[in-house]
MISETOR-231051 format. One record per residue: residue in three letters; x, y, z of N, C-alpha, C, O, CB in turn. Coordinates in steps of 0.2 Angstrom, whole numbers, plus 5000, padded with zeros to 4 digits. Atoms other than C-alpha are relative to their C-alpha. Glycine has a CB too. Layout:
<sites>
alaXYZXYZXYZXYZXYZ
...
</sites>
This chain:
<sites>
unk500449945000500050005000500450065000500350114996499550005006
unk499349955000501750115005500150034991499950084989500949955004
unk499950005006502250084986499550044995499750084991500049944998
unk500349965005500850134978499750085001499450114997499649964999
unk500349925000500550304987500550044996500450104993499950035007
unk499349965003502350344982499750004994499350044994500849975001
unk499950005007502150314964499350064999499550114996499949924997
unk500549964998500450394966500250105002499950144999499649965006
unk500049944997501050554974500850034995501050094994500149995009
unk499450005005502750534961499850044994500050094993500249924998
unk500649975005501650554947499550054999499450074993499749964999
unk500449954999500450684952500650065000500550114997499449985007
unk499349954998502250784957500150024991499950084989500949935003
unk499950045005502650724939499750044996500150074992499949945000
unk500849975003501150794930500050105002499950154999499149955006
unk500049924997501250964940500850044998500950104996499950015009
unk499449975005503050994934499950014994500150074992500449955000
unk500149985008502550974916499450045002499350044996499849944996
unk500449925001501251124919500450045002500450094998499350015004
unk499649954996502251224928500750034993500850084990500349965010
unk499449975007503751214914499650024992499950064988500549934999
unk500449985005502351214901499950075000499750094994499549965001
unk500549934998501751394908500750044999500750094995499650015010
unk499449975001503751444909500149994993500350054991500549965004
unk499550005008504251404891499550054995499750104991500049894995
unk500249955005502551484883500350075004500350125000499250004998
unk499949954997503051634896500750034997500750094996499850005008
unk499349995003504851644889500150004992500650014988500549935003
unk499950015011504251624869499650075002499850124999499549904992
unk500249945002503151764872500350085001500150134997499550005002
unk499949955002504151884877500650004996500950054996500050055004
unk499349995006505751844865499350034994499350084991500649914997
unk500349965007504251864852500050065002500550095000499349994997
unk500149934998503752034860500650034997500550054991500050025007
unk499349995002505752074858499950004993499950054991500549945003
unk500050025009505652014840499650064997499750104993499749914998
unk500749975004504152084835500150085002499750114999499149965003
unk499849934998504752274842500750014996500850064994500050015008
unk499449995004506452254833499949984992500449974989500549945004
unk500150015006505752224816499349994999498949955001500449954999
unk500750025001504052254808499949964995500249974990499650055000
unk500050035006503352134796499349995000498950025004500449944999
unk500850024999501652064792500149965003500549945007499649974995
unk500250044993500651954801499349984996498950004993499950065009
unk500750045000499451804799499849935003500249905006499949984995
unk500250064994498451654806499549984996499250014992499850025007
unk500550045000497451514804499949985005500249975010500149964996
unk500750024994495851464812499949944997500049964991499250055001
unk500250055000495451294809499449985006499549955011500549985000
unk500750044997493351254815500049944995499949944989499350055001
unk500150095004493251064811500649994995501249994996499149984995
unk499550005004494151044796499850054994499850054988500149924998
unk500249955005493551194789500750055002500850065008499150055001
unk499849954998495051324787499950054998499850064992500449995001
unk499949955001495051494790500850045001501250055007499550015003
unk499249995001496851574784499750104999499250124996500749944991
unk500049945000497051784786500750025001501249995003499550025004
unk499249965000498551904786500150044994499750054989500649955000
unk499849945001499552034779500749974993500849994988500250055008
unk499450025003501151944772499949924996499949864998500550005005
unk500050065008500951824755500449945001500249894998500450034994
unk499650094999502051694760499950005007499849945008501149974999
unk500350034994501551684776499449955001499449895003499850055004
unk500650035002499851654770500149954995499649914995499650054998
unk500250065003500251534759500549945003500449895000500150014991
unk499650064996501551414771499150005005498749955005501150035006
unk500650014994499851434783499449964994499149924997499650095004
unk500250045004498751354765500249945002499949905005500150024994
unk499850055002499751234764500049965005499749905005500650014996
unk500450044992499751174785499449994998499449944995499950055008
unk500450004999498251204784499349924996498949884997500050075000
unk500250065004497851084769500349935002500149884999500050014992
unk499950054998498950964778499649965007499449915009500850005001
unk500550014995498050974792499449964998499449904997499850085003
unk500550025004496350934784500149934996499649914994499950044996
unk499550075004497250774776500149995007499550005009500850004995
unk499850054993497750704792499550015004499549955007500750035005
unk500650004997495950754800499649944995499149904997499750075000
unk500450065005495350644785500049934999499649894998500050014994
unk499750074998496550504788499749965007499549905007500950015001
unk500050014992496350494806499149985000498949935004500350095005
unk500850045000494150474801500149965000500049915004499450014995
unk500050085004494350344789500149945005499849895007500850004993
unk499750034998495450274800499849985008499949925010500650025000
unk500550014994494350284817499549964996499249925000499750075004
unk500650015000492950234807500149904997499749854996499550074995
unk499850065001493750084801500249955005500149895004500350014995
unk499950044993494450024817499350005003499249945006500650035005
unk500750024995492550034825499749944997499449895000499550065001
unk500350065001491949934813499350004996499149944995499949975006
</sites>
């Protein structure tokens, strides 16, 4: 019973470490971007993805079209991943 609280309480440790560093790394990428993004202006764009519908917007032409092209990979791997659920259920 000893054994298993440890592992138990090991794990839960374990688990909160990875949030805690998770919260540190995006807190450390956003402000080098900040940094970045004030030391040089460029465009700017994004994709939304609802279901496997995408929505792609922005300012800079190759941005926007490396974000197409995610985005149609994306959509392919949403379509694999059906087939492929729907064929393992049966």
């Amino acid at each position: 019973m000893g054994e298993t609280s440890i592992l138990f309480v090991a794990g839960f440790a374990l688990i909160i470490l990875g949030f805690i560093l998770s919260f540190a790394a995006a807190l450390i990428m956003f402000f080098r971007g900040l940094r970045r993004y004030k030391a040089r202006s460029s465009g700017w764009s994004g994709l939304i993805m609802i279901g496997p519908i995408p929505i792609v917007f922005g300012t800079d032409r190759e941005k926007v079209k490396v974000l197409i092209v995610l985005s149609i990979i994306l959509m392919l791997l949403a379509l694999v991943f059906i087939i492929a659920l729907s064929l393992l259920t049966g």
